[in-house]
C-alpha positions as CSV (number, residue, x, y, z in Angstrom):
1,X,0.0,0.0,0.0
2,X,1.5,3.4,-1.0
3,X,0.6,6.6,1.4
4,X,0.6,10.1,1.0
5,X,1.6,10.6,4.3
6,X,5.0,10.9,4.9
7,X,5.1,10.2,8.9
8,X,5.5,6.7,9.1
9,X,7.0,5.0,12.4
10,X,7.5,1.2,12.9
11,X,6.9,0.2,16.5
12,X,5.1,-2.5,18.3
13,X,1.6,-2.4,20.6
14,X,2.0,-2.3,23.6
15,X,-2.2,-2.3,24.7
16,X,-5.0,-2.0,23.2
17,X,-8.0,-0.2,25.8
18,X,-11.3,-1.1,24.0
19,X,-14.4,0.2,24.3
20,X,-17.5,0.2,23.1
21,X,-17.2,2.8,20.6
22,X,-13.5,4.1,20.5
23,X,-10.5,2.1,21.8
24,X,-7.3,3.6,22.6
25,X,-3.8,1.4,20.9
26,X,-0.6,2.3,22.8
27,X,2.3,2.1,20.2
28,X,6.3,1.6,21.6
29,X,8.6,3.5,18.6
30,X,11.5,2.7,20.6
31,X,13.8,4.7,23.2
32,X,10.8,5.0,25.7
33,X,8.6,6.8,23.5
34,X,5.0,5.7,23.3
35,X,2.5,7.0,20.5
36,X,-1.2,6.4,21.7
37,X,-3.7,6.5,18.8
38,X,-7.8,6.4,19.6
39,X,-9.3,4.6,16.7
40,X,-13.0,2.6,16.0
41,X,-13.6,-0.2,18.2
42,X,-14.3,-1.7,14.5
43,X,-10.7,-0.9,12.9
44,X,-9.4,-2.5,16.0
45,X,-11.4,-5.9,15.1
46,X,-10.4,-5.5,11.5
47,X,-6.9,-4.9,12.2
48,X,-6.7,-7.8,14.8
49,X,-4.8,-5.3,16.9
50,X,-3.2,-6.9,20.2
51,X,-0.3,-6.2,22.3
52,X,2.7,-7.4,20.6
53,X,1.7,-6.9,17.1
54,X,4.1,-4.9,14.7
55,X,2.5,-1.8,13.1
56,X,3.2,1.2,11.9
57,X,1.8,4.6,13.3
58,X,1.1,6.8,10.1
59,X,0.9,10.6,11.2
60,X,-1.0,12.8,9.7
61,X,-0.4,16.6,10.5
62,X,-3.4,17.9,9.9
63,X,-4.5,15.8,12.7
64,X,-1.9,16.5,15.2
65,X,-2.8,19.4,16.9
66,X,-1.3,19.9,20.9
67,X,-0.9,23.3,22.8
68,X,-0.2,23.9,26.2
């Protein structure tokens, strides 16, 4: 599959907090950082996301946005 996004980072899940709705996937990209991405409950099941799987987290900036 070819992306336009450029952001790509390999790492491996570390948990996946499922809801009924949303479910939160903890990513480890290595050197203790953790990415944590809240998808569908659904992609989760159509993935067959679980702890210990290798994925990559594709980052999108336009939907990146922190402030403090």
């Amino acid at each position: 599959m070819k992306l336009s996004a450029r952001n790509q980072i390999k790492g491996t899940v570390v948990s996946v907090d499922k809801g009924p709705v949303t479910a939160k996937v903890k990513i480890d990209v290595g050197g203790g950082t953790l990415i944590t991405s809240t998808v569908t409950a659904e992609t989760v099941d159509d993935l067959g996301l679980a702890a210990g799987d290798a994925v990559t987290a594709i980052i999108k900036s336009s939907d990146v946005i922190i402030g403090k």
